[in-house]
N, C-alpha and C positions, 0 to 999 in steps of 0.2 A: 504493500500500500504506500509503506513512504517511498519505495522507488519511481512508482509511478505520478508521486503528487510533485518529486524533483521530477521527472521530465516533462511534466505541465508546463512548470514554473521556467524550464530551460526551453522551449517550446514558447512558450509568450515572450522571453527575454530575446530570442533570434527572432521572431516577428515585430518586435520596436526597431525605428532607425538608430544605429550606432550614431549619437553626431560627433564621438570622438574622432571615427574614423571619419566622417563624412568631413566634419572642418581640416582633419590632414590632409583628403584629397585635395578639396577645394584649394589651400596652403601651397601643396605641392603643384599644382595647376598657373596658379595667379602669382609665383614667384618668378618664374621664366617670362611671363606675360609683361609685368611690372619691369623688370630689366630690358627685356627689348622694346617698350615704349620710353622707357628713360634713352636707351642708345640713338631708337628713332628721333627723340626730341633732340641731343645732341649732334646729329649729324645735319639734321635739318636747320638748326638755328646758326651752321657753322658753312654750309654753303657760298653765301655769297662771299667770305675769305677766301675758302680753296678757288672759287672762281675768280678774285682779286689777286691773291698773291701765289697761288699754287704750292709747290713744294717747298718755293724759296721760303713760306712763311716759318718753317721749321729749323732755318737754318740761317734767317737773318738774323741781326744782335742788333738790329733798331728799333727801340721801340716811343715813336714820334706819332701821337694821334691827330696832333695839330702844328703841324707845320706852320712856323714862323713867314714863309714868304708863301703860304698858300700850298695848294696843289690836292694831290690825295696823300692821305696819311700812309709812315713808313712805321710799320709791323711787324715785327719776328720774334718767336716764341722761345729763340735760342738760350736767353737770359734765365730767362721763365725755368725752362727747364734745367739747367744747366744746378740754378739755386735749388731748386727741389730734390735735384739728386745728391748734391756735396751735403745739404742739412739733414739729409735722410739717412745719407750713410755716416753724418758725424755721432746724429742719435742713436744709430743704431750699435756705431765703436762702444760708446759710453754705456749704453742701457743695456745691452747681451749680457755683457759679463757680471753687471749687477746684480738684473735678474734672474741671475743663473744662479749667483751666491747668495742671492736671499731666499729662493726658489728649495734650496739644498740644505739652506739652513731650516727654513719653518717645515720640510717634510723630513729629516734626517735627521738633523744634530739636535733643537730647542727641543731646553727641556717643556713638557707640559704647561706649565703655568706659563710659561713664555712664549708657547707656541699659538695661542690664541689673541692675545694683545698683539702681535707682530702682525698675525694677517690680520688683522680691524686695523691695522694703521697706514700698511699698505695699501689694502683695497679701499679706504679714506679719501688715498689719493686720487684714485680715480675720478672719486666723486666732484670732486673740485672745477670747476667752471674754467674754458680756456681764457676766458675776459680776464678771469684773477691770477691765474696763472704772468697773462701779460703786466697786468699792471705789478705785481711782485718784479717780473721781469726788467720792469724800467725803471721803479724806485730803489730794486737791490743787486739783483743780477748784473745789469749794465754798468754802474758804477765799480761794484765788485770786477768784473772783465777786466775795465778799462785801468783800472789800478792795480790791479793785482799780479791776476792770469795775462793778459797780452802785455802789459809791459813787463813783466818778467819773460817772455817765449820770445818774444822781439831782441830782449837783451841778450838771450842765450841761443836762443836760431834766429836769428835776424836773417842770417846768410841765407836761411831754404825761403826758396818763395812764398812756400805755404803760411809762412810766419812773417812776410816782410807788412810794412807798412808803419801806418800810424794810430794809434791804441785809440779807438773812439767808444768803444764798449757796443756798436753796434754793428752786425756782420751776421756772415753766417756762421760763426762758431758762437756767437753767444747763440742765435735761435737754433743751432746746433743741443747746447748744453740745455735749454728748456723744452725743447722736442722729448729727448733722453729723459729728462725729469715726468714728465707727462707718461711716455708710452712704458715707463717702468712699472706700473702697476697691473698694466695687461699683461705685459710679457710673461710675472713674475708670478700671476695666476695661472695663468695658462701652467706652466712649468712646475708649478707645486701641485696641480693636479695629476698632470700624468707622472710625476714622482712619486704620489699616493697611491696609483693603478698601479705599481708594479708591482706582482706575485711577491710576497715575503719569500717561499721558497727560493726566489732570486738570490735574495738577501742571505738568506739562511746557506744555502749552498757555498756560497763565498765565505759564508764567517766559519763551516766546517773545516774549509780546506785551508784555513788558519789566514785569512785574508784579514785586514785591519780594517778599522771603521774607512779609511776614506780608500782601501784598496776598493773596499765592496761596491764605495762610489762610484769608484771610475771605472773597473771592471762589470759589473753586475748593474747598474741603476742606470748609470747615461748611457750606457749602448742600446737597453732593453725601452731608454726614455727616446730615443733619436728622432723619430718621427715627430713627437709631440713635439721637442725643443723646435724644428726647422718650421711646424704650423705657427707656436708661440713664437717667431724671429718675423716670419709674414705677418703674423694680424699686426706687431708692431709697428711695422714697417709701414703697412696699409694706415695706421692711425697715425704716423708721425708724414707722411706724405701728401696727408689731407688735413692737415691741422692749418688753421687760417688764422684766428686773433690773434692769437700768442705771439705767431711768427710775423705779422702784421708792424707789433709793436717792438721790436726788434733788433729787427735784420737789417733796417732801414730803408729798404725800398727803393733801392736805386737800379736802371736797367744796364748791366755790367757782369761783365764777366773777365773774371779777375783771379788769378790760383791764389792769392793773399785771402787767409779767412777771416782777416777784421777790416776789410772793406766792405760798407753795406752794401746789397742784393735782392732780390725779391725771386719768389718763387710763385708756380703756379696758383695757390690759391690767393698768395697778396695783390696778387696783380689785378685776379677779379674782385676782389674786396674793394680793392680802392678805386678802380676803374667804373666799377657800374654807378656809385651814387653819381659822378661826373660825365656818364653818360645820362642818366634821368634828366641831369638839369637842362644838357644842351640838344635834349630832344628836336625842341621847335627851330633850332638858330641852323642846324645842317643837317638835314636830312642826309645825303647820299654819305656823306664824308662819317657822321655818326653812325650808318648803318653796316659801313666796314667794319669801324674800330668796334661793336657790338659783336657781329656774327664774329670776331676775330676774335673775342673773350670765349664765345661759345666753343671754338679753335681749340684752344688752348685747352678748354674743362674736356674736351672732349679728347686729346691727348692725354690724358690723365686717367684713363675711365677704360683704355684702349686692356689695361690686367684688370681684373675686377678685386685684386686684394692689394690695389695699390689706391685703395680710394675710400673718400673721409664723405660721407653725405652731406655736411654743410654746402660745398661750394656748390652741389649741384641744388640741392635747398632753395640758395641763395639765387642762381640762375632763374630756377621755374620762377620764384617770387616776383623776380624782379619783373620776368618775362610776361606774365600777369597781368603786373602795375603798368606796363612802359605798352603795351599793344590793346588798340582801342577795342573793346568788346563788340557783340552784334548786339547787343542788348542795351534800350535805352528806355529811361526813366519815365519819358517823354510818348512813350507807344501807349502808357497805362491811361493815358491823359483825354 
């Protein structure tokens, strides 16, 4: 009797809709969908560029939206990109090996009472707003650089180019060192998690065969962790590549391209940041001349978008938004009337 009153009950339970599984299909559906309307919107807003400047736009180091004696504006992405990859790989020197060693301490070595305060302080960081990040950056970071770190690397490699120049505390190695500070917190979850997935038998096997606490580390835990470490090395990457305020307030925003890291630079998301309120205003005053330097932003986002784990969703955010505000609707106030 009770067998048959559970297959009732199992019986009515496969006749209701699953909607757990039904929102994962849906989920698994409307994720590819959403991405290749984000791509379409990008290549489409970035058109009349490839039709202006072609490939040279990739490869010029001009970036003139308004020409002093007139004409059409001189654009190239070159800068753009060039800054995006030297602050990306500066965060990435700095923040790997942090995260590695904080990653190794809160799943390996801390004791208990320590191991829980550590990650709530860490993962804290995350929580922190890139705005604040920048403005820490320009009342403490930039001063600190400019006094400290570059005039002492100037004084002691002056001779490598990488180091030459003049200590302004703005550049891409200061938005280098607040990138790393930022994307330390992902990295270094990521990494303590799949530290925690690995089989103790791992662990256990090495400390048998008379292996020490940090042989077992490096023989037994980071070979068995490899895969996770090189996913946790990209999501950072992707978040330190797509980071806009912070880096904003700075790097200082110059179109240059220079092997010296304390000469200011701009990367692909400061460029849009500070180029689009400057395209709103001079909507009315040039049409044709504003319509390059616009699709030529969309250019650029759209280079950026080209890996998908090299990318931050603010700038493209920031693009639909603007894209929005700035293109007249079909819809008027005035039909209801």
């Amino acid at each position: 009797m009770q067998t048959q009153l559970e297959r009732n009950r199992a019986q009515k339970r496969a006749r209701r809709p699953d909607f757990l599984r039904l929102s994962l299909i849906v989920a698994a559906f409307a994720l590819p969908v959403i991405a290749v309307l984000c791509l379409y919107a990008l290549i489409n807003g970035s058109l009349d560029s490839f039709a202006a400047f072609g490939l040279n736009f990739l490869f010029n180091s001009n970036w003139i939206p308004n020409p002093p004696n007139g004409g059409p504006p001189i654009l190239g992405a070159l800068p753009a990109i060039y800054g995006s990859v030297v602050t990306t790989v500066i965060a990435l020197l700095i923040a790997v090996p942090v995260s590695l060693g904080i990653a190794l301490f809160q799943s390996e070595l801390a004791p208990r009472k320590l191991r829980l305060p550590s990650i709530f302080l860490v993962e804290l960081l995350a929580a922190v707003p890139s705005v604040v990040y920048g403005l820490w950056g320009i009342l403490f970071l930039v001063p600190a650089m400019r006094d400290y770190v570059d005039t002492g690397l100037i004084a002691s490699l002056g001779w490598v180019p990488l180091f030459a120049g003049y200590p302004t505390g703005l550049g891409m190695l200061t938005a280098g060192v607040i990138l790393a500070i930022m994307i330390i917190p992902y990295a270094a979850a990521v990494m303590r998690e799949v530290f925690t997935a690995v089989p103790r038998s791992q662990r256990e096997a090495c400390i048998a065969l008379g292996g020490t606490t940090w042989e077992t580390i490096r023989t037994a835990v980071i070979p068995y962790a490899g895969t996770g470490i090189i996913a946790a090395i990209v999501l950072a990457m992707g978040r330190a590549i797509g980071e806009t305020m912070a880096v904003v307030m700075v790097i200082g925003n110059v179109a240059r391209i220079s092997p010296s890291l304390f000469l200011p630079a701009e990367t692909i998301p400061s460029v849009i940041a500070n180029e689009l309120p400057s395209r709103f205003i001079r909507t009315r005053t040039n049409s044709l001349r504003v319509s390059v330097h616009y699709e030529s932003l969309w250019s650029i986002d759209d280079k950026s978008t080209q890996f998908p784990w090299k990318r931050d969703g603010k700038c493209l955010a920031l693009c639909l938004v603007e894209r929005s505000l700035t293109e007249p609707s079909s819809f008027s106030p005035r039909s209801l009337s």
